[in-house]
C-alpha positions as CSV (number, residue, x, y, z in Angstrom):
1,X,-17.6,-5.3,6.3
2,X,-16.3,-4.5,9.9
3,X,-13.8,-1.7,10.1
4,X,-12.0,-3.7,11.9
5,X,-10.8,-6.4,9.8
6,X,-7.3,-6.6,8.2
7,X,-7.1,-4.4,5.1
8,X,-4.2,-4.7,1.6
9,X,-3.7,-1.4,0.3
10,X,-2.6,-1.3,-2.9
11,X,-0.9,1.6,-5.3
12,X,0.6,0.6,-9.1
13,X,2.3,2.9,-10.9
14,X,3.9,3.6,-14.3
15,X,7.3,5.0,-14.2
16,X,10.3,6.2,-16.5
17,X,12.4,3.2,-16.1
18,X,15.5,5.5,-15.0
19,X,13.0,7.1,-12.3
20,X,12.6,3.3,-11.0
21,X,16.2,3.8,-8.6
22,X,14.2,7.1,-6.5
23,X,11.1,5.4,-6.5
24,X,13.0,2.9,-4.6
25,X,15.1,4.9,-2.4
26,X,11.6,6.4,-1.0
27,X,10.0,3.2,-0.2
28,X,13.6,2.4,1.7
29,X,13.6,5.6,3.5
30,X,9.5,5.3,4.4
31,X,9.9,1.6,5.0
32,X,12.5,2.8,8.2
33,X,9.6,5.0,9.4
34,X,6.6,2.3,8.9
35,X,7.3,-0.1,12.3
36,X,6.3,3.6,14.9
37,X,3.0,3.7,12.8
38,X,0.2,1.9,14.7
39,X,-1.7,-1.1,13.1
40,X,0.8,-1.2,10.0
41,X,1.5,-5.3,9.3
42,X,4.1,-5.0,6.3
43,X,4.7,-3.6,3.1
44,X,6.2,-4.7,-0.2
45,X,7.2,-3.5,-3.4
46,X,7.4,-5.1,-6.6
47,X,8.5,-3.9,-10.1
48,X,8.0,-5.7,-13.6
49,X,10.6,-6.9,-15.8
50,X,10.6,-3.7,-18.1
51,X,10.8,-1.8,-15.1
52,X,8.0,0.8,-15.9
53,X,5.1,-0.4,-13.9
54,X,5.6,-0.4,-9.6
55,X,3.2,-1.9,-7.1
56,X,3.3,-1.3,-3.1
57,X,1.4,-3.2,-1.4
58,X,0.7,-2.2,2.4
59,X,-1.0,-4.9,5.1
60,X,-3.0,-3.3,7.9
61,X,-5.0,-4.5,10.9
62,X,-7.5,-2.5,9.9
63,X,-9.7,-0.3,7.4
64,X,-9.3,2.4,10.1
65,X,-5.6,1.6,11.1
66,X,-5.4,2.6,7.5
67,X,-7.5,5.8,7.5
68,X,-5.2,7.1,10.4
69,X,-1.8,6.2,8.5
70,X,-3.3,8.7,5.8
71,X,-2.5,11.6,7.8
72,X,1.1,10.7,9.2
73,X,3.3,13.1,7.8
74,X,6.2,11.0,6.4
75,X,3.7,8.4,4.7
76,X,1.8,11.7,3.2
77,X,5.2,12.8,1.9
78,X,6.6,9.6,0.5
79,X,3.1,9.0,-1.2
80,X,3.3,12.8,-2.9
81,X,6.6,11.9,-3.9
82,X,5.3,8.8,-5.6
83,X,3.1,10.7,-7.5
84,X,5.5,13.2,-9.0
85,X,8.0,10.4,-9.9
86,X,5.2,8.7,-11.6
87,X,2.1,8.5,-13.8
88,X,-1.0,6.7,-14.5
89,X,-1.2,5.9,-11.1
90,X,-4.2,3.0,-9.4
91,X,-5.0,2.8,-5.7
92,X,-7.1,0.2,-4.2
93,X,-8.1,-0.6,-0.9
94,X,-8.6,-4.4,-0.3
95,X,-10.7,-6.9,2.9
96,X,-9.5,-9.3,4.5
97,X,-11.4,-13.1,3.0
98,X,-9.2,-16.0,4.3
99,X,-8.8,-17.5,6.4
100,X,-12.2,-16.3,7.4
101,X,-14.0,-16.8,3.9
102,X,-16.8,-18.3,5.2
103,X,-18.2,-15.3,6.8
104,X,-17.8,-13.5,3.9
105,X,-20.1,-11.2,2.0
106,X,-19.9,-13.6,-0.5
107,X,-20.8,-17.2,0.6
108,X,-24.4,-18.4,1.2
109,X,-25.3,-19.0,4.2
């Protein structure tokens, strides 16, 4: 898979359902910082009904777009702050398929 093809990232989180309101307040405040970062598409944020499990999910152009936002210093800060206001935390890192699935890894031919 080419570096260079857009990537998801992806963190989920449990959280203390009061916590839920500063979990929020970071992603606003990092969300403000997010458009000076280069090759960053969008981000959202979702929360379940019970309010104890978060997901962000961030769109890049790129795996290595990505792999330079790693070491910004106000995404490194709002992503340690995540993980102290948190627990049993998942991160994945997701390719691009569509609307380019069929040059994927994964379709004969």
């Amino acid at each position: 898979m080419s570096s260079l093809a857009p990537v998801m990232a992806t963190w989920t989180f449990d959280v203390d359902p009061p916590r839920l309101e500063e979990i929020l307040g970071r992603v606003k405040q990092v969300l403000k910082h997010l458009p000076a970062v280069p090759g960053w598409l969008g981000t959202d944020c979702f929360a379940n009904d019970a309010r104890t499990r978060v997901m962000i999910l961030s769109r890049w152009e790129s795996r290595d777009a990505w792999g330079s936002s790693v070491w910004d210093q106000q995404i490194g800060d709002a992503l340690a702050d995540f993980i102290d206001l948190s627990h049993d935390r998942d991160f994945e890192l997701y390719f691009h398929l569509a609307p380019e699935a069929a040059a994927s890894p994964f379709t004969a031919g």
